[in-house]
C-alpha positions in Angstrom: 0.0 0.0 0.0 1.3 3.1 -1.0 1.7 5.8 1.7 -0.1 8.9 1.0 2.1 11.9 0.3 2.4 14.8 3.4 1.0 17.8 3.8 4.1 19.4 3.2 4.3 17.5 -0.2 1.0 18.2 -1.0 1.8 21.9 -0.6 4.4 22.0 -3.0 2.1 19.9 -5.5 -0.8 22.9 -5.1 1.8 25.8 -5.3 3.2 23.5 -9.1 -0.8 24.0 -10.3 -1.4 26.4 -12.9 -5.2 26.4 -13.1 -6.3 28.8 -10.6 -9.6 26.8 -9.6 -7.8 23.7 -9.4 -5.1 25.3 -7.0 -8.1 26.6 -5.0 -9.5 23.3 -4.8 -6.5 21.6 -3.8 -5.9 24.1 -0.9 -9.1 23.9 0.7 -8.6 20.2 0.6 -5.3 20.5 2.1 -7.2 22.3 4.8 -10.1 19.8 5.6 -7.5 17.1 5.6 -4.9 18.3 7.7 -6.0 17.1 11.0 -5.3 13.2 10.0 -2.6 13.9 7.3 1.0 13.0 7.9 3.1 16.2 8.6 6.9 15.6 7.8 8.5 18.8 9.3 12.5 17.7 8.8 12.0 16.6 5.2 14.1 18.5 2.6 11.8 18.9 -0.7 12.6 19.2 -4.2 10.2 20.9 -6.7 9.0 19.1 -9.9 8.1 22.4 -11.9 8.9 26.1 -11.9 7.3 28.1 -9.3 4.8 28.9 -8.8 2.6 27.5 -10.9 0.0 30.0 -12.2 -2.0 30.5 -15.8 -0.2 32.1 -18.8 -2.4 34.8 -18.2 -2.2 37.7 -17.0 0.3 39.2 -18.4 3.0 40.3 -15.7 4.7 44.2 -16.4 7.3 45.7 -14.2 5.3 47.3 -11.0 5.0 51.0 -12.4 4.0 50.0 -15.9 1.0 48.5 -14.8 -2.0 51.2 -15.3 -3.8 52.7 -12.4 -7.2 51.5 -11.7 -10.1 54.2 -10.7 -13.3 52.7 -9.8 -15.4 55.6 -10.9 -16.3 53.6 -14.8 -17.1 50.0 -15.3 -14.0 49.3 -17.0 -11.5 51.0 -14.0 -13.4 49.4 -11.6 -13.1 45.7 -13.5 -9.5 46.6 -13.2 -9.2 47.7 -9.8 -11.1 44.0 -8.5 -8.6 42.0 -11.3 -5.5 43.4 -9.3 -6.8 43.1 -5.9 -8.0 39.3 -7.2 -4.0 39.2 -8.3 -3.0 39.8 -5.3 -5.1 37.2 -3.6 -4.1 34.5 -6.2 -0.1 35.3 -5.2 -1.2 35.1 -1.5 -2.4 31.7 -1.8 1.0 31.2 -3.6 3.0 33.0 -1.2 1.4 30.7 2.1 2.0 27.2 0.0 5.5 28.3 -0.5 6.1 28.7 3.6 4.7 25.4 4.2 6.8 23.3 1.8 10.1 25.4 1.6 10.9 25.8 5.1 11.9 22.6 6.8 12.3 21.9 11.0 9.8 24.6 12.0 7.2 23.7 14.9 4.1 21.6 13.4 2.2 24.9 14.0 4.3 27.2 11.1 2.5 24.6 8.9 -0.6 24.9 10.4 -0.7 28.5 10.3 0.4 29.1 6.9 -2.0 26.5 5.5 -4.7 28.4 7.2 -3.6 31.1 5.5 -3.4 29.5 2.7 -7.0 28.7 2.7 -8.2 31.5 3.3 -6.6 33.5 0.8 -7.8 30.5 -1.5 -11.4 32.0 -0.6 -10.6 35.5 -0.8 -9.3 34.7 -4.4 -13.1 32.6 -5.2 -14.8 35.7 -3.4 -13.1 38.6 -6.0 -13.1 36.1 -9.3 -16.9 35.6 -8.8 -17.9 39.4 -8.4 -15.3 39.9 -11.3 -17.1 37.7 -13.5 -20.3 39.5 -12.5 -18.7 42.4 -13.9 -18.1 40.6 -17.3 -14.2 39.9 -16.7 -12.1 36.8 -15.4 -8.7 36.4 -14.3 -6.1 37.1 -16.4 -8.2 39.7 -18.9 -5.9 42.4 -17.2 -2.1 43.5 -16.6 -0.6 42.4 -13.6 3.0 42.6 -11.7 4.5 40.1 -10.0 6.2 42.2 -6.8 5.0 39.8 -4.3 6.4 36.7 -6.0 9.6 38.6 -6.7 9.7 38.9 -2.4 9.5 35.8 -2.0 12.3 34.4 -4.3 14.8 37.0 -2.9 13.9 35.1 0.5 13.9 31.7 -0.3 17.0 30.8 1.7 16.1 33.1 4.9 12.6 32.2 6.7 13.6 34.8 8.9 13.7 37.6 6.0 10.9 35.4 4.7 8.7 36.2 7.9 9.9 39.9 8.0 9.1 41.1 4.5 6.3 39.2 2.9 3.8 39.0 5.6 4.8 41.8 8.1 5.9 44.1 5.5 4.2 43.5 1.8 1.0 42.0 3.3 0.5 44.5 6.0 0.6 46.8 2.9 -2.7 46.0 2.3 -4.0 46.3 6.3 -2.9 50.6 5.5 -4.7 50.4 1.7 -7.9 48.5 1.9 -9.5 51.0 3.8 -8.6 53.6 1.4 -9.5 51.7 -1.8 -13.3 51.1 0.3 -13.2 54.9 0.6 -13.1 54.9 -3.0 -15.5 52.3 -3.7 -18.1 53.4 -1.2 -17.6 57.1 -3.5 -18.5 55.4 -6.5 -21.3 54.0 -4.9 -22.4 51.9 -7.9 -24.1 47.8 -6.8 -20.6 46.2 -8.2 -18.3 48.4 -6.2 -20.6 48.3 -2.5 -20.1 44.7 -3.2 -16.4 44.9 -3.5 -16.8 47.0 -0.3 -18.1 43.9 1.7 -15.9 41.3 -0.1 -12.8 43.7 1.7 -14.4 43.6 5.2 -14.1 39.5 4.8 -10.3 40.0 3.3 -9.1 42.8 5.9 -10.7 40.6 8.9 -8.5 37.4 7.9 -5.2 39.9 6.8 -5.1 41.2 10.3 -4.9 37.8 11.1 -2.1 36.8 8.2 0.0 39.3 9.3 -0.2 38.5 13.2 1.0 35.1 11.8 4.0 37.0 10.1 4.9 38.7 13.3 4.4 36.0 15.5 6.9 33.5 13.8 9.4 36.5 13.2 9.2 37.5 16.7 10.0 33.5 17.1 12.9 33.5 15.0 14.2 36.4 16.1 14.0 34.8 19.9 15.1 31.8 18.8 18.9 33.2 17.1 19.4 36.3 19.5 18.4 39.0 17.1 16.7 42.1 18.0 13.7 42.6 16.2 13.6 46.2 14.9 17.2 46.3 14.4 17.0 43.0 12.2 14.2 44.3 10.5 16.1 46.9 9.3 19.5 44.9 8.1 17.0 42.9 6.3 15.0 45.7 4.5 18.4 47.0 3.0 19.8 43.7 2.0 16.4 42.6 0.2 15.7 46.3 -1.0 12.2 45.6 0.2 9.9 48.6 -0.3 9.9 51.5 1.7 6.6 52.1 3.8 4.8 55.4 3.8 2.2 56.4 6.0 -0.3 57.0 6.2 -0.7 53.6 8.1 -3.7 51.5 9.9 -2.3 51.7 12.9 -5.5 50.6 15.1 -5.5 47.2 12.8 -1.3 46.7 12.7 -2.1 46.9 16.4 -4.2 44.2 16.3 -2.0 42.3 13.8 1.0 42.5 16.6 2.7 45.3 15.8 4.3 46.9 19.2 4.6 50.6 19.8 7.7 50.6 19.2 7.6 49.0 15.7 4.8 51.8 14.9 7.1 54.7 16.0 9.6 52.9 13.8 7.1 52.6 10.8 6.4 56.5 11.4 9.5 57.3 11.5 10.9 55.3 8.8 
């Protein structure tokens, strides 16, 4: 009898698939199996395809060649939903890739990144439906691919990894959701008010994505005698991560983990 291949494994396999429903459906049945699945933590995995798998569309541009997207016509507003659905599509990529890359972590890094996993999985369902209310599908607009390019220049660090993908790109998005509703909530038309709701659901579960982020950093950086801040900032040079500018959500970084401390060094940064 063969033995069924681990979760970790299994990650990998779902971060290979190109077909975005078929990587959706793959993660959620990661998620419902994982209680009984077998969970190899010290195994050292090799990857069968490029990463990450994903379709041949959309196309990707360099970040600042990518057009802005105002909500205020049908089209812009198609737009604006494709790029946030982008983003949601790397995220599940982004999770997968923690799970099978990083070997002899604590069975709960797994745990929490496939949770994250998932959910992004059904943030990603969420905006591709209402974007195919709107007459549009994945891939039917430009796209960069900034968050991928993260998490290649981390690939040998988890601690960089933790640092500047969820605590730094992520959170991101805890500081610009609530402008993009502002935005929405102007336009006021049926498809954006539903794109309104469909970011309450995504900015609930970030906060808790990026309390994940901080949480293992803050492990890591226990763990090997670093100080936090001070790390943090060796490791945004080295990785020429993006600079943050406010202004920030500081009530949900808060609630994401982020100490005073790291908020008067975000503000003064």
């Amino acid at each position: 009898m063969t033995a069924s291949p681990d979760i970790r494994q299994r990650a990998l396999a779902a971060l290979c698939e190109s077909e975005p429903g078929a990587k959706v459906n793959q993660v959620h049945a990661l998620w419902r199996d994982l209680p009984g699945a077998p969970l190899d933590s010290q195994a050292t995995l090799v990857p069968a395809a490029p990463l990450p798998g994903r379709p041949a569309r959309p196309p990707l541009l360099p970040p600042m060649q990518v057009p802005t997207r105002s909500p205020f016509t049908a089209e812009g507003l198609a737009a604006l939903l494709h790029a946030i659905t982008h983003i949601e599509f790397n995220a599940i990529n982004l999770a997968l890739d923690a799970v099978w890359r990083f070997a002899g972590m604590p069975d709960g890094f797994y745990r929490d990144w496939l949770r994250v996993a998932d959910e992004e999985a059904t943030h990603f369902g969420l905006l591709h439906t209402h974007l195919q209310s709107l007459g549009h599908g994945y891939g039917d607009f430009d796209a960069h691919d900034g968050l991928w390019s993260m998490c290649v220049k981390t690939q040998d660090d988890i601690t960089a990894r933790m640092a500047l993908v969820p605590r730094t790109l992520e959170a991101r998005g805890l500081d610009a959701t609530p402008q993009i509703q502002a935005k929405l909530r102007k336009a006021g038309t049926p498809g954006a008010l539903k794109a309104v709701d469909i970011l309450d659901i995504i900015l609930r579960d970030e906060i808790g994505h990026v309390a994940i982020g901080n949480r293992w950093y803050a492990h890591l950086c226990q763990q090997r005698g670093l100080d936090p801040i001070a790390h943090y900032r060796v490791l945004v040079r080295q990785h020429e991560a993006p600079r943050l500018r406010p202004p920030f959500n500081e009530a949900a970084r808060r609630q994401a983990g982020f100490s005073a401390e790291e908020l008067d060094y975000l503000l003064g940064a």
